[in-house]
C-alpha positions as MATLAB code, in Angstrom:
seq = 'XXXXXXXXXXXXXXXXXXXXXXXXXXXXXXXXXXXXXXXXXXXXXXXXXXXXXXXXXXXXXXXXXXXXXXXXXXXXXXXXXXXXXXXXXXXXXXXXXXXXXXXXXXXXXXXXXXXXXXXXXXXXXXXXXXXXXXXXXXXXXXXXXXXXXXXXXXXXXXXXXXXXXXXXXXXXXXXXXXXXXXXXXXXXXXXXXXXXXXXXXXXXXXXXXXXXXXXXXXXXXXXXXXXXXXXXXXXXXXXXXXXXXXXXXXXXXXXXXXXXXXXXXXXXXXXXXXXXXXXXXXXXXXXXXXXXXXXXXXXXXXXXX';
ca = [
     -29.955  -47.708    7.557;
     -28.958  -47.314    3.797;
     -30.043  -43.621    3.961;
     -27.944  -42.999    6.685;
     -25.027  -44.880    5.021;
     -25.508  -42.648    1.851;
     -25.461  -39.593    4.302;
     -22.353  -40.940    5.929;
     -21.049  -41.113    2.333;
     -21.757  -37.900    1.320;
     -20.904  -36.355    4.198;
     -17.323  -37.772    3.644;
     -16.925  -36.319    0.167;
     -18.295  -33.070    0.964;
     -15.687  -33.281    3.262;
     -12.730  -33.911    1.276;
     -13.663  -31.948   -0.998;
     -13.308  -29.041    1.292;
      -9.980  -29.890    2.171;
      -9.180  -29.365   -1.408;
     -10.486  -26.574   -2.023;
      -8.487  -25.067    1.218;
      -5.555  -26.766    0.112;
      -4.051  -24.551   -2.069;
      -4.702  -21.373   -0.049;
      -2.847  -23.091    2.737;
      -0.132  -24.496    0.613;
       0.379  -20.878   -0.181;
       0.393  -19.435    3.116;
       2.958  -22.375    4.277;
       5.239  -21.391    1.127;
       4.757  -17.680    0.968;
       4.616  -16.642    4.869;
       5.716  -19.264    7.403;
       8.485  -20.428    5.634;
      10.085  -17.260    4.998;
       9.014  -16.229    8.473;
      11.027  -18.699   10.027;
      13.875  -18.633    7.436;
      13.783  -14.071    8.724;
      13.978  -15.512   12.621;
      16.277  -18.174   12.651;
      18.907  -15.108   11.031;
      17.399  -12.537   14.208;
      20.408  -13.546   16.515;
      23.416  -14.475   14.292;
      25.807  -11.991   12.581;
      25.554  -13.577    8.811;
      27.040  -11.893    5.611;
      25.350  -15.069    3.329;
      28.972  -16.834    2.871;
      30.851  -18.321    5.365;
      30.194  -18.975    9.255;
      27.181  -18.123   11.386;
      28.275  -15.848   14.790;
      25.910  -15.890   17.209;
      25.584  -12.375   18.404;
      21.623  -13.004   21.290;
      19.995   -9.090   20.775;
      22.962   -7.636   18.963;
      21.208   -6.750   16.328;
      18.269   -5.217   18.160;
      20.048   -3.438   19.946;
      21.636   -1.906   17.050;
      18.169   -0.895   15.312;
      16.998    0.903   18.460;
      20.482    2.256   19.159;
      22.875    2.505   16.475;
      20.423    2.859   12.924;
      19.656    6.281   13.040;
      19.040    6.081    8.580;
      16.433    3.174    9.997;
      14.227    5.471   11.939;
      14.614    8.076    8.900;
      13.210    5.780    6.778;
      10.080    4.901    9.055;
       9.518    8.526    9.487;
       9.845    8.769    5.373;
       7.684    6.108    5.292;
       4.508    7.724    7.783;
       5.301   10.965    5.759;
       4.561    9.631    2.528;
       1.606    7.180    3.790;
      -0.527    9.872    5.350;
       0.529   12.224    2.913;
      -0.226   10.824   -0.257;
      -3.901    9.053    1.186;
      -4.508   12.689    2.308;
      -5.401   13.158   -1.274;
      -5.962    9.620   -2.435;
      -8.783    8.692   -0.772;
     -10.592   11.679   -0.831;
     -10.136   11.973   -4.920;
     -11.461    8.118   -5.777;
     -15.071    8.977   -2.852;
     -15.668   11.853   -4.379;
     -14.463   10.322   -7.976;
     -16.553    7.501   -7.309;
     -19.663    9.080   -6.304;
     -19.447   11.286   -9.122;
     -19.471    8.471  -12.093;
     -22.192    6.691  -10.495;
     -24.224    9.649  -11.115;
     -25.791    9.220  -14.533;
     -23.650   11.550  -16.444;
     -22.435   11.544  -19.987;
     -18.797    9.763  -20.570;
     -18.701    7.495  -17.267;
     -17.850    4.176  -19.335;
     -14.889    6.127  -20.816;
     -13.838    8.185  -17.461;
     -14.253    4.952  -15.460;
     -12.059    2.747  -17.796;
      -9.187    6.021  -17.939;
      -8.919    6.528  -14.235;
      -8.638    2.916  -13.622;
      -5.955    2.271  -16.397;
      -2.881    3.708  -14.187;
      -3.654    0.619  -11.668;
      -2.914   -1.813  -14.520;
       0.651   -0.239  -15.424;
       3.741   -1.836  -14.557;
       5.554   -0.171  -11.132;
       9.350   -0.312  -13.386;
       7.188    1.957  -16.322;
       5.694    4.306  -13.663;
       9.036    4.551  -12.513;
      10.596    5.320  -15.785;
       7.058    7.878  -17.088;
       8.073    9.960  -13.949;
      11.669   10.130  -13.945;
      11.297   11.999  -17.430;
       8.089   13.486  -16.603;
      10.362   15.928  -13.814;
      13.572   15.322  -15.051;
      15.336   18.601  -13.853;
      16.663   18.817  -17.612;
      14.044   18.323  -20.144;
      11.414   17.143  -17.715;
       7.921   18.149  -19.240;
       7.087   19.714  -16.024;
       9.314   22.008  -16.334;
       8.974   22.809  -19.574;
       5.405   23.273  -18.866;
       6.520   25.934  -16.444;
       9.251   27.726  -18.136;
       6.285   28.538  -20.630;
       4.564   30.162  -17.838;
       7.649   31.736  -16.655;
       8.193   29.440  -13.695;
      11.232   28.422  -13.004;
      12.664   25.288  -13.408;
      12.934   22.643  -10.097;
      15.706   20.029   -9.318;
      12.759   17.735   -8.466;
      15.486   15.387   -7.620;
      17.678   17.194   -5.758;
      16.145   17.524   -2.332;
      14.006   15.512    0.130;
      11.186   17.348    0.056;
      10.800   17.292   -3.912;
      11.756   14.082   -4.402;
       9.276   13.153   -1.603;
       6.907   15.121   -4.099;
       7.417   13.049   -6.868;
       7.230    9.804   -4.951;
       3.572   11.135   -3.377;
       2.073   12.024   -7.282;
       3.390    8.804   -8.823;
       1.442    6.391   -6.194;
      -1.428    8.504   -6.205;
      -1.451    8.274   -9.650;
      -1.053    3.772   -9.554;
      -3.386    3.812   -7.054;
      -6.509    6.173   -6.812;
      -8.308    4.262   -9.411;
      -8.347    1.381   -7.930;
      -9.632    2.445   -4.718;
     -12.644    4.294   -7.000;
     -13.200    1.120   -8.413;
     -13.953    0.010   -4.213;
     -15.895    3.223   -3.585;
     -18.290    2.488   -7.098;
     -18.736   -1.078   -5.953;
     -20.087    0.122   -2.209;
     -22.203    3.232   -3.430;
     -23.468    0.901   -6.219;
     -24.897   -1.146   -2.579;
     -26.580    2.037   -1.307;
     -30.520    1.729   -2.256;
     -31.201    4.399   -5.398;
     -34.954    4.939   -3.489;
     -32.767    7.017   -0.344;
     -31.052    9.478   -3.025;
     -34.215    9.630   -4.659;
     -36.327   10.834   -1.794;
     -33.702   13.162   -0.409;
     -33.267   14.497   -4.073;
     -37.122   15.175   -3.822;
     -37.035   16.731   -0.322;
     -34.293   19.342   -2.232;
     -30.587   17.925   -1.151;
     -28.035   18.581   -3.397;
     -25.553   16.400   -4.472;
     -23.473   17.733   -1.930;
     -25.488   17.006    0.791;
     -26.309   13.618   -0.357;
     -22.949   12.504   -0.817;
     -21.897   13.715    3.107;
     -25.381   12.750    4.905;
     -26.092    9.251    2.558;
     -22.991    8.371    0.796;
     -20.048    8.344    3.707;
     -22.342    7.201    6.511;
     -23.424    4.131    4.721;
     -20.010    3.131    2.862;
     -18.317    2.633    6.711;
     -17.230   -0.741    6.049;
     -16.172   -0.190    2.592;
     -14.633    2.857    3.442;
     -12.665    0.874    6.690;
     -11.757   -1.694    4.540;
      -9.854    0.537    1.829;
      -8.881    2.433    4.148;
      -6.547   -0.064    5.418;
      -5.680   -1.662    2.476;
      -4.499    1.424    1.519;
      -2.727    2.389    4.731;
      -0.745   -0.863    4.781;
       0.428   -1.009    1.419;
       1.747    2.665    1.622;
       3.508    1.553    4.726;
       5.369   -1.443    2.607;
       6.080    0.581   -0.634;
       9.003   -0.651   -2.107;
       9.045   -1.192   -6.175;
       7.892    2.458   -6.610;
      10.674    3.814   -4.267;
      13.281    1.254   -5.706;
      12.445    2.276   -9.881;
      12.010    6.196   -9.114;
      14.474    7.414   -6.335;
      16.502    4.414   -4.865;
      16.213    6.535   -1.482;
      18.180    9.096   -3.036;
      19.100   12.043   -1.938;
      21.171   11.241    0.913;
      18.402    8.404    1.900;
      15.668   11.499    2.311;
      13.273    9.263    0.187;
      14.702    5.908    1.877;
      11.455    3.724    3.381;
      11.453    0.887    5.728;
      11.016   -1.735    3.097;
      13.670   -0.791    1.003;
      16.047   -0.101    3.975;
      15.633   -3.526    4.842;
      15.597   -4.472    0.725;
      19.259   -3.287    0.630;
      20.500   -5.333    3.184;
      19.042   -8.501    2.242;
      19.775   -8.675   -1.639;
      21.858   -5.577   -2.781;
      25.151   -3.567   -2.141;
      25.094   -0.007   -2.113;
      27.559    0.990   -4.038;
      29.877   -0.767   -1.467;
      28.241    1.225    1.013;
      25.647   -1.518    2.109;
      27.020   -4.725    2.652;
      24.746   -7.520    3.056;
      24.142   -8.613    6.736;
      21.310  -10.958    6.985;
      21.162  -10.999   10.902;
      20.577   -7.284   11.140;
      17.830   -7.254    7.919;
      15.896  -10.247   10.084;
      16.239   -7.900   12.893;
      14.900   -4.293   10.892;
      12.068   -7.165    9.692;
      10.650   -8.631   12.850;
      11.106   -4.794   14.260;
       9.228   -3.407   11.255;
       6.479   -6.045   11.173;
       5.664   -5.304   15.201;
       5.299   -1.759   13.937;
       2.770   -2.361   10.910;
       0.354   -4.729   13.172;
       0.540   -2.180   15.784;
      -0.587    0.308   13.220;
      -3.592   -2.102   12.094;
      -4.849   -3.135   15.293;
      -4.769    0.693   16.577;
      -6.832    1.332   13.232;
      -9.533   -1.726   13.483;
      -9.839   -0.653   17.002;
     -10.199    3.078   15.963;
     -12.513    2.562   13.241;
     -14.597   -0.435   14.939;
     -17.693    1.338   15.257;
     -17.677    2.756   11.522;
     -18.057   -1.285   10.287;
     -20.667   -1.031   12.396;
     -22.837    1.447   10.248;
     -25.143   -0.382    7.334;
];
């Protein structure tokens, strides 16, 4: 009887204990996403400028985002463009960096520690590095040209440029993290299976497409849509380095919706909270559409051990 008291007892600490441990990841999630989630929808059907009355305007402002916002759907296909075309050469460059310094070669400590330092500078200084780094003026990019007898580029000046700039600079932040992902996974793979298909004569090559990718599939899912996602809601890097400018070429869907929650565009974007909470539910349909088509796609490659 007293052992299963002291059970009962322990049983009830364990217990409380757990809830405190939990308690600050829910707090968190309480403060950080459903409050602010229901502060965006009770703005979703009111006209609201953030000073003076409420109007109650039912699907106004939906309607307006699939009707009247063509800059909107500009900025979501900005934002797709520079998603799948920056990871085009993201991912790619932290696998194969990845499987390259966990080969024993000389310098890895010091090429690990440099390719991973971008991912610890601030977004703002990024911004700033880059706007001088192709500043059409006295950029050193084009100064590096002119020596070759290039000619110099308004990197600025048009969408496509611009768009350029936009794709280097957050390959740049973020490839070494993503090697640092890659390291950790290969780092899983047994040493014995590149060791016996090193003695049966496969290159490094061969290894590295018939060991390395098979067996980093859930590694390889998992950055993959980290990465995916969080080139879908760039907004510091487009907000320090091109504002959307030119003409909104470089605008994205999270700082389209930025502009007309917190700042005025030169006059040109007032604030209108009803129609931001509208872009925001509208946007966030669109990025778990996106995931679930890409757990769904990539189910069976979690799969693979």
């Amino acid at each position: 009887m007293a052992k299963r008291k002291r059970e009962q007892k322990l049983g009830t600490v364990a217990t409380i204990q757990s809830y405190f441990m939990i308690a600050g990841s829910v707090t968190g999630l309480i403060l950080f996403v459903v409050i602010p989630l229901g502060w965006i929808v009770s703005f979703m059907l009111v006209k609201y400028k953030g000073y003076g009355t409420m109007t109650y305007v039912g699907l106004e402002n939906f309607i307006r985002v699939f009707q009247r916002s063509p800059k909107y759907w500009l900025a979501v296909k900005n934002t797709f463009i520079f998603a799948f075309g920056k990871l085009a050469v993201e991912i790619p460059l932290a696998l194969v960096l990845a499987f390259l310094l966990t080969r024993d070669i000389k310098g890895q400590s010091f090429f690990r520690t440099m390719y991973f330092m971008p991912s610890m500078v601030s977004v703002a200084v990024i911004g700033v590095i880059f706007s001088f780094m192709f500043n059409s003026a006295s950029g050193v990019v084009n100064a590096f040209m002119n020596l070759f007898g290039g000619a110099s580029i308004n990197w600025f000046g048009d969408g496509v440029h611009a768009m350029l700039v936009l794709m280097i600079a957050s390959i740049w932040q973020n490839f070494g993290i993503n090697m640092l992902f890659f390291m950790t996974g290969i780092q899983s793979i047994s040493a014995e299976m590149y060791e016996a298909a090193a003695i049966d004569g496969a290159s490094n090559t061969r290894q590295f497409f018939t060991i390395t990718i098979p067996l980093l599939g859930p590694v390889l899912q998992m950055v993959l849509m980290n990465a995916v996602l969080g080139s879908l809601k760039v907004t510091d890097l487009v907000l320090t380095l091109t504002n959307g400018r030119p003409n909104g070429k470089t605008e994205v869907m999270m700082t389209y919706i930025y502009k007309y929650f917190f700042q005025q565009d030169g006059g040109n974007m007032q604030k209108q909270y009803g129609y931001g909470a509208a872009l925001t539910v509208v946007t966030a349909v669109m990025l778990t559409l996106v995931t679930l088509v890409y757990l769904r796609a990539t189910k069976k490659s979690s799969e693979i051990y």
